[in-house]
Backbone as XML, in Angstrom:
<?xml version="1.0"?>
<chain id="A" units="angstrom">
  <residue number="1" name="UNK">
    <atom name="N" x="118.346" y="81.390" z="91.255"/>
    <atom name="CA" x="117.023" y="81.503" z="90.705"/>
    <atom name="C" x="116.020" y="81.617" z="91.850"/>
  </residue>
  <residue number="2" name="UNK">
    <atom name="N" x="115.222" y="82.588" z="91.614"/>
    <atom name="CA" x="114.222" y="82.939" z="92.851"/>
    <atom name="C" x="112.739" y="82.115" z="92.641"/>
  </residue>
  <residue number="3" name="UNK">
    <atom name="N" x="112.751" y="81.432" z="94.048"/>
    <atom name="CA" x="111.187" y="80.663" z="93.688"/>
    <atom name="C" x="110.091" y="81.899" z="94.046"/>
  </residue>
  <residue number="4" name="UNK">
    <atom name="N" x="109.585" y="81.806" z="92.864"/>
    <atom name="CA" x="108.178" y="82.713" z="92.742"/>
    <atom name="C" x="106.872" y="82.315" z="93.107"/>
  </residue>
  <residue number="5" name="UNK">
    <atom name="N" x="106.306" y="83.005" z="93.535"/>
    <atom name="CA" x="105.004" y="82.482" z="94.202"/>
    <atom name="C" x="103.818" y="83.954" z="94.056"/>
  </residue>
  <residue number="6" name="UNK">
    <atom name="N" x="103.081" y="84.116" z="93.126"/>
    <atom name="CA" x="102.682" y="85.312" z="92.849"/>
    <atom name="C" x="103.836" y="86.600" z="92.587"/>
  </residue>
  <residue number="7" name="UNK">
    <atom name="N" x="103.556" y="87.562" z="93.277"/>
    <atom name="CA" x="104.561" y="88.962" z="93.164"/>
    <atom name="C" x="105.495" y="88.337" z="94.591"/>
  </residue>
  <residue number="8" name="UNK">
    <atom name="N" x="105.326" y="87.388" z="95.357"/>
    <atom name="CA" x="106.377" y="86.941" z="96.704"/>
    <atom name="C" x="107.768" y="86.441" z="96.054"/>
  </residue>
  <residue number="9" name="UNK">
    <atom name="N" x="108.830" y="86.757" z="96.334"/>
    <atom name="CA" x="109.919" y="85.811" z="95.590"/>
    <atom name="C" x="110.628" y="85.695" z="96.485"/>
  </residue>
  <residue number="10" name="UNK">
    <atom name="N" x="111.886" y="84.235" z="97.036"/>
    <atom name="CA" x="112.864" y="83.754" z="97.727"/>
    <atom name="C" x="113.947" y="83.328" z="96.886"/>
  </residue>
  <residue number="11" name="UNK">
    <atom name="N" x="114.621" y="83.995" z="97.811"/>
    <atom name="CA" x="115.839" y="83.522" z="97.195"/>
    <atom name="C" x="116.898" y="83.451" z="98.324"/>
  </residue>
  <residue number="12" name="UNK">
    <atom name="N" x="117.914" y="82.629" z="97.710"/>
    <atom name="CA" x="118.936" y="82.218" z="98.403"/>
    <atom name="C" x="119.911" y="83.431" z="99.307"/>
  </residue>
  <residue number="13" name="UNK">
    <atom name="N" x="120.048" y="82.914" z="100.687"/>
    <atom name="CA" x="120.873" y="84.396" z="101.584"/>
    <atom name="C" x="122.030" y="84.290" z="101.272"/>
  </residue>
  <residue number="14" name="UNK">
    <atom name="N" x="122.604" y="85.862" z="101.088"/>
    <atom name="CA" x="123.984" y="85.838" z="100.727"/>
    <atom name="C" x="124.805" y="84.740" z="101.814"/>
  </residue>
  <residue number="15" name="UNK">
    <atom name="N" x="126.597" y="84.578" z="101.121"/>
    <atom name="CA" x="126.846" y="83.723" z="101.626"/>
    <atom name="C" x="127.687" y="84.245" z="103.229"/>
  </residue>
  <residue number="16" name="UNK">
    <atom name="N" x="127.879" y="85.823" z="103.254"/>
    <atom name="CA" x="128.070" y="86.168" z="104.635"/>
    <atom name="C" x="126.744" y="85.811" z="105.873"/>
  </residue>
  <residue number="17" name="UNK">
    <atom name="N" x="125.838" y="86.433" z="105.183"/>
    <atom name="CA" x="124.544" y="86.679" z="105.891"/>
    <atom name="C" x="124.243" y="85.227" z="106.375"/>
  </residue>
  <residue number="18" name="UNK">
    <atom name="N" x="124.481" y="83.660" z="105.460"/>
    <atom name="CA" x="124.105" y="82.871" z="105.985"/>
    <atom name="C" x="125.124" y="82.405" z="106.891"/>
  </residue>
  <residue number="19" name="UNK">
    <atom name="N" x="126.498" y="82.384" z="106.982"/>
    <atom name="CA" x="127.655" y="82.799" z="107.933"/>
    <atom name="C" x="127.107" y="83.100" z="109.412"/>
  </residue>
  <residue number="20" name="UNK">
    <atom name="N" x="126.776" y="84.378" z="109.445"/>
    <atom name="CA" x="126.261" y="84.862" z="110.130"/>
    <atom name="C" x="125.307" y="84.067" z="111.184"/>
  </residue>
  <residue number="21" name="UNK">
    <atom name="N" x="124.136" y="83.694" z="110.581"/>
    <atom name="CA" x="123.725" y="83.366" z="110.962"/>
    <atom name="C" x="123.509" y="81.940" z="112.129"/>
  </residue>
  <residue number="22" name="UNK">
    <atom name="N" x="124.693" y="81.128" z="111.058"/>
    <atom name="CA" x="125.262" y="79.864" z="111.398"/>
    <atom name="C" x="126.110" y="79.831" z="113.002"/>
  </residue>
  <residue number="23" name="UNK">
    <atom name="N" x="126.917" y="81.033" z="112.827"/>
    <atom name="CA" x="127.726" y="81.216" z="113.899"/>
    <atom name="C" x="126.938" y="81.714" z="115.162"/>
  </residue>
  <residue number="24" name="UNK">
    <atom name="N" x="125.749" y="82.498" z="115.132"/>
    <atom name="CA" x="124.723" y="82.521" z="116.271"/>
    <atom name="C" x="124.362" y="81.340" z="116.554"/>
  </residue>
  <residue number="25" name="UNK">
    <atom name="N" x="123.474" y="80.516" z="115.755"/>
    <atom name="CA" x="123.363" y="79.312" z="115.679"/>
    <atom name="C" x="124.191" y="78.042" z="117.075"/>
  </residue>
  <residue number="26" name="UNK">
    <atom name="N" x="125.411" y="78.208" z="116.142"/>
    <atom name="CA" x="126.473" y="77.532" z="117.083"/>
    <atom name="C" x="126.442" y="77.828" z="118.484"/>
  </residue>
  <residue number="27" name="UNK">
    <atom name="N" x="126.459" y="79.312" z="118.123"/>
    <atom name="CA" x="127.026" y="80.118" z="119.692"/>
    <atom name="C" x="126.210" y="79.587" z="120.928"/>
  </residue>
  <residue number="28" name="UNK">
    <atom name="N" x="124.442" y="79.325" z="120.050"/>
    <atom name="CA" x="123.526" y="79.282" z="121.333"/>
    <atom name="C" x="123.571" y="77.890" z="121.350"/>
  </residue>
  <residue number="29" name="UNK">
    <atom name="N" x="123.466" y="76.886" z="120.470"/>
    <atom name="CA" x="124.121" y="75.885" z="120.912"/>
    <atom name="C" x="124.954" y="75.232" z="121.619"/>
  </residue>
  <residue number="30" name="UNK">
    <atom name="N" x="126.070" y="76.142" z="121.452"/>
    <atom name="CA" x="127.195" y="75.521" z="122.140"/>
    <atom name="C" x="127.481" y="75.781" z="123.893"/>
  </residue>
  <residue number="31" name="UNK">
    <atom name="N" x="126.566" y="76.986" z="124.151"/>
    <atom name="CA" x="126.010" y="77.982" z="125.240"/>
    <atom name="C" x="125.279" y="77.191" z="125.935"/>
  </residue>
  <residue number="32" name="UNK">
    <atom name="N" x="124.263" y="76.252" z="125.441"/>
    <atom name="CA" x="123.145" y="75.741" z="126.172"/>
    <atom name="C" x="123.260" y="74.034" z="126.390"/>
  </residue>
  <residue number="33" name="UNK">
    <atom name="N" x="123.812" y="73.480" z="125.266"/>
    <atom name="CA" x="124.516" y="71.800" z="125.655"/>
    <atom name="C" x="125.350" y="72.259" z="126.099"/>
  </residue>
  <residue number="34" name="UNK">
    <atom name="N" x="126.696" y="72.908" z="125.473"/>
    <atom name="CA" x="128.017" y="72.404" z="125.865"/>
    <atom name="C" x="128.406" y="72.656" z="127.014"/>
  </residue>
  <residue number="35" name="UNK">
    <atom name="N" x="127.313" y="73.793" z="127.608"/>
    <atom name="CA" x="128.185" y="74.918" z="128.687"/>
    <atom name="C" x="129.221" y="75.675" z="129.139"/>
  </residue>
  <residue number="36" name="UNK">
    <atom name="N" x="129.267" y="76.050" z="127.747"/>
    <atom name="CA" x="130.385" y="76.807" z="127.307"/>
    <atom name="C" x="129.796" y="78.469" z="128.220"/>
  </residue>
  <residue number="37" name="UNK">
    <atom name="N" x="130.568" y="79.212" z="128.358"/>
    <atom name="CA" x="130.218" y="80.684" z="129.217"/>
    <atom name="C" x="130.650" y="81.747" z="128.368"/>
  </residue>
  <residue number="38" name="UNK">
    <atom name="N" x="129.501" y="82.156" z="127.120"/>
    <atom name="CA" x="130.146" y="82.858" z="125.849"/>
    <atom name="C" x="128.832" y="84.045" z="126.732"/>
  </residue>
  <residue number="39" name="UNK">
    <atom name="N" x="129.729" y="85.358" z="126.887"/>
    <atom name="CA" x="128.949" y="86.707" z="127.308"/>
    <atom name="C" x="127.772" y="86.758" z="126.743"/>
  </residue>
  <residue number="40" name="UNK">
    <atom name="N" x="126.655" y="87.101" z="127.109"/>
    <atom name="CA" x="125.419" y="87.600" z="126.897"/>
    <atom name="C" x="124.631" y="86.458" z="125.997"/>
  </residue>
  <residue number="41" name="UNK">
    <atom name="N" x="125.294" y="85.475" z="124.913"/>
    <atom name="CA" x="124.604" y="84.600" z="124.460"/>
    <atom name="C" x="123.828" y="83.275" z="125.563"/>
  </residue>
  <residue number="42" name="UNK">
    <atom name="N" x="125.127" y="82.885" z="126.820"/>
    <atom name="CA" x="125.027" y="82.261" z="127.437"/>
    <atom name="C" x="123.745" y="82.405" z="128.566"/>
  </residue>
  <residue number="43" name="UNK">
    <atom name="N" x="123.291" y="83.706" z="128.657"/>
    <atom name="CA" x="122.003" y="84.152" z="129.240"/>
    <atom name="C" x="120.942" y="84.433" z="128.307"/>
  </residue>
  <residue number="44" name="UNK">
    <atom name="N" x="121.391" y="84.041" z="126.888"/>
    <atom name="CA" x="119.842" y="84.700" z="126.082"/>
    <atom name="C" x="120.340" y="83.703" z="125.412"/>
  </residue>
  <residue number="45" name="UNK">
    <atom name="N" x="120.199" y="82.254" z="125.294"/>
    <atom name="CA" x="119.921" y="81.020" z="124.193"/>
    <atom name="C" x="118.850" y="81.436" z="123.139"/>
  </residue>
  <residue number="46" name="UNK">
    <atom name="N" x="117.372" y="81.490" z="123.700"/>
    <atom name="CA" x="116.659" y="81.163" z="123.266"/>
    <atom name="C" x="116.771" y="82.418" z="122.129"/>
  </residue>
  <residue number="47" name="UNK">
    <atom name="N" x="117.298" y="84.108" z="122.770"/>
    <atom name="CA" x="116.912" y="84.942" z="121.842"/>
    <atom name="C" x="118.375" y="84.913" z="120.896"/>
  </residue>
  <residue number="48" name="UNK">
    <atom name="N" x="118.911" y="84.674" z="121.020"/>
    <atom name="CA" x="120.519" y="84.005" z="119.961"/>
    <atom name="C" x="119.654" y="83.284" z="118.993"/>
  </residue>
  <residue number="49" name="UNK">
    <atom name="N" x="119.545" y="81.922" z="119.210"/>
    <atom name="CA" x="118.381" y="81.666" z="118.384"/>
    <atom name="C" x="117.442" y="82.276" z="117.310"/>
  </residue>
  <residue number="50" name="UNK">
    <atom name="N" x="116.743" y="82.890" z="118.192"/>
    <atom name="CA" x="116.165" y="83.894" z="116.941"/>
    <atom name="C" x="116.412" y="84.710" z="116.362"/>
  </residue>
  <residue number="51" name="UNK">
    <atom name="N" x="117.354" y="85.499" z="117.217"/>
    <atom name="CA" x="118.368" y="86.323" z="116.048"/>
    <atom name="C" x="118.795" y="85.542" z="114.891"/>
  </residue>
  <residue number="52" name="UNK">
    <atom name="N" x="119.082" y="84.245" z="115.031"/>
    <atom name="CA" x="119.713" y="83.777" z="113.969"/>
    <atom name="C" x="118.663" y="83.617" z="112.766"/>
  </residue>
  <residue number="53" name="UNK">
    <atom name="N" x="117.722" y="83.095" z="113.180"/>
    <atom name="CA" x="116.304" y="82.428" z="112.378"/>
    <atom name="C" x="116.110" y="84.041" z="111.971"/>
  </residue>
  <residue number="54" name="UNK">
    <atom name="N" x="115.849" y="85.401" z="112.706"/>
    <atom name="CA" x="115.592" y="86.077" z="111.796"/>
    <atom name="C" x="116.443" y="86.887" z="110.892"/>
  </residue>
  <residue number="55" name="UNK">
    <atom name="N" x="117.806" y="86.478" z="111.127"/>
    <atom name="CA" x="118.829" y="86.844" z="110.000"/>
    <atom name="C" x="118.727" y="85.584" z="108.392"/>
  </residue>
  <residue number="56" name="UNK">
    <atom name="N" x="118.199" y="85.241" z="108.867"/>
    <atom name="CA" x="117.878" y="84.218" z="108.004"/>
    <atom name="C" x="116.874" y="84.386" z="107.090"/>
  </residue>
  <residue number="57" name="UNK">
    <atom name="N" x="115.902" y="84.912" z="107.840"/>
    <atom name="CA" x="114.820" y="84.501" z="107.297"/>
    <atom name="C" x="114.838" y="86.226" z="106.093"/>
  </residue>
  <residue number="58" name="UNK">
    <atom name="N" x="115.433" y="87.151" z="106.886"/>
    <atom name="CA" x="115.747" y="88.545" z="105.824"/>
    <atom name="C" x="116.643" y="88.001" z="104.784"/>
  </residue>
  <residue number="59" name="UNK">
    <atom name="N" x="117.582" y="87.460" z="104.906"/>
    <atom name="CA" x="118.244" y="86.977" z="103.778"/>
    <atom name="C" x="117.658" y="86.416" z="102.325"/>
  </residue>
  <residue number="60" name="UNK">
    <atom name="N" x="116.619" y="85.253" z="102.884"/>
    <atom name="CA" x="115.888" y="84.738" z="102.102"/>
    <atom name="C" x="114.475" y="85.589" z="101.683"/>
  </residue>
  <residue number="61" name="UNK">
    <atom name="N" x="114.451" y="86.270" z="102.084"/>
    <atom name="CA" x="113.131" y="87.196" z="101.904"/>
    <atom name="C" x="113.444" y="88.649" z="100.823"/>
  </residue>
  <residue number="62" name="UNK">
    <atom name="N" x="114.610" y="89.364" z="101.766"/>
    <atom name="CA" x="114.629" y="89.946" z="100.829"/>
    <atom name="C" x="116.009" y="90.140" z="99.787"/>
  </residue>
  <residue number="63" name="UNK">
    <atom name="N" x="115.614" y="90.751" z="98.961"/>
    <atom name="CA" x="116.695" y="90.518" z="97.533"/>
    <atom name="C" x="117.711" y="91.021" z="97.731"/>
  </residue>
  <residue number="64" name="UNK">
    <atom name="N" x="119.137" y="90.595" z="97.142"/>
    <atom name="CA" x="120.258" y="91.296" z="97.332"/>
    <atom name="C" x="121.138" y="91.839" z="98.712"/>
  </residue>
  <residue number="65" name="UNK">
    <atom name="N" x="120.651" y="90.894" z="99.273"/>
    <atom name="CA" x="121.149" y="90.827" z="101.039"/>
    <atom name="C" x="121.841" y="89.514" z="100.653"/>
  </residue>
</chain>
């Protein structure tokens, strides 16, 4: 069920897309405490990160993703 807010509606990200997202998530996490040496995430934390937040945030934004 999509929360409505005028013509704006959210709804829940598919369950790959939020996958997805989770596993960036981790990656830059695990990249920046653990010091783990995962290619190209391990030099871009911060933008792993936001990749993730903005796979996220399309999920929930728009419909049928």
């Amino acid at each position: 069920m999509a929360y409505r807010r005028g013509s704006f509606a959210l709804t829940a990200p598919s369950v790959p897309l939020f996958a997805v997202a989770v596993v960036l998530a981790v990656l830059a996490l695990l990249a920046h405490y653990g010091g783990a040496d995962i290619p190209w995430v391990a030099d871009h934390t911060f933008d792993t990160l936001t990749l993730a937040f903005v796979v996220m945030t399309v999920g929930v934004v728009a419909r049928g993703v």
